[in-house]
N, C-alpha and C positions, 0 to 999 in steps of 0.2 A: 374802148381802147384801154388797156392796160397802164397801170399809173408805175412810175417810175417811184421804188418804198427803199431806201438804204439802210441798211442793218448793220450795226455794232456789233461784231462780233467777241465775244467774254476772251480773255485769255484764261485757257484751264486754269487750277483755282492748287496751288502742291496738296496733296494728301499727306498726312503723316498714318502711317500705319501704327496701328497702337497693339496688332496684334489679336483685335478682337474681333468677334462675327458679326456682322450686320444686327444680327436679332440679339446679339449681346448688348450695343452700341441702343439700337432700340428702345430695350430693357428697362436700361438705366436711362435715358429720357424719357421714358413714362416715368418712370417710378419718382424721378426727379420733382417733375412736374405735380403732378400726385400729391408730394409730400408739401409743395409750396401752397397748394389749394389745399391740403387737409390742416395744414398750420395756421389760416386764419382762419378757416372752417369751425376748429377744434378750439381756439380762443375765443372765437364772439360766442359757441354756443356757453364758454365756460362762462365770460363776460354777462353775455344778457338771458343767458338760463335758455330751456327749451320751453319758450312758448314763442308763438306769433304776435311782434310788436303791434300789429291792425287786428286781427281780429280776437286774438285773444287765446287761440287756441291752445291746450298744455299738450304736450309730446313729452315720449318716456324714451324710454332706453331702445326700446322695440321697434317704433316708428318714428325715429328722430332723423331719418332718411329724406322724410317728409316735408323738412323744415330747411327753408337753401338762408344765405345770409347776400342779402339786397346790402351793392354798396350805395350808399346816400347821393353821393356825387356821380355816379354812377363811371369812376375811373373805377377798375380793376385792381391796376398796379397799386392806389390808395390804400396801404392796410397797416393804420397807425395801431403801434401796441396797443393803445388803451382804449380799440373799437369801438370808436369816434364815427368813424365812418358807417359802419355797418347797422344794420338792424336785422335780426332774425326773424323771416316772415314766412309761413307755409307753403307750401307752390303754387296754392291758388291765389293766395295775396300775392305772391311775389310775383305771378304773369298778372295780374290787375294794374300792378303797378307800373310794370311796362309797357300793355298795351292802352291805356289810361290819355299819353297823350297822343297815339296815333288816332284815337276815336274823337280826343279834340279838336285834332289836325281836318279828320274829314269833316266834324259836324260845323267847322270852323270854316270850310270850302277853303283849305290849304294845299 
């Protein structure tokens, strides 16, 4: 038998037209967005140099693609100027480190 579900319905939301295209509008939130991850990106690697804080490894200019920056606390939005937070770790440390405690979790029977 069918359950009786009541739904809220949103009142539409105004638009302001700004005059731009959808794929305009787009555009500039990627690009936005982009610039906020290339700016703590571009600062930890300036801050703690291109290598891997775990294993050691040196990166150069050519494969520095290679090297993501693991926040500590692992908040995101956390990205104090003086990359506090952060550690530069290569992609294979830096999925170690996150899959690290899911394999605790299992060998833990969590």
């Amino acid at each position: 038998m069918p359950q009786n579900r009541s739904f809220k319905l949103k009142r539409p939301q105004k638009k302001v037209d700004s005059g731009k295209s959808v794929e305009e509008i787009i555009r500039e939130l990627k690009a936005a967005g982009q610039n906020t991850n290339n700016n703590y990106r571009q600062r930890s690697l300036q801050i703690h140099g291109l290598i891997c804080a775990k294993c050691g490894r040196e990166f150069d200019e050519k494969n520095k693609n290679l090297l993501t920056v693991h926040h500590k606390d692992g908040n995101h939005d956390n990205n104090p100027a003086d990359g506090s937070n952060w550690e530069n770790l290569c992609a294979y440390c830096h999925d170690d480190e996150h899959t690290r405690g899911l394999l605790g979790d299992y060998l833990g029977g969590r």
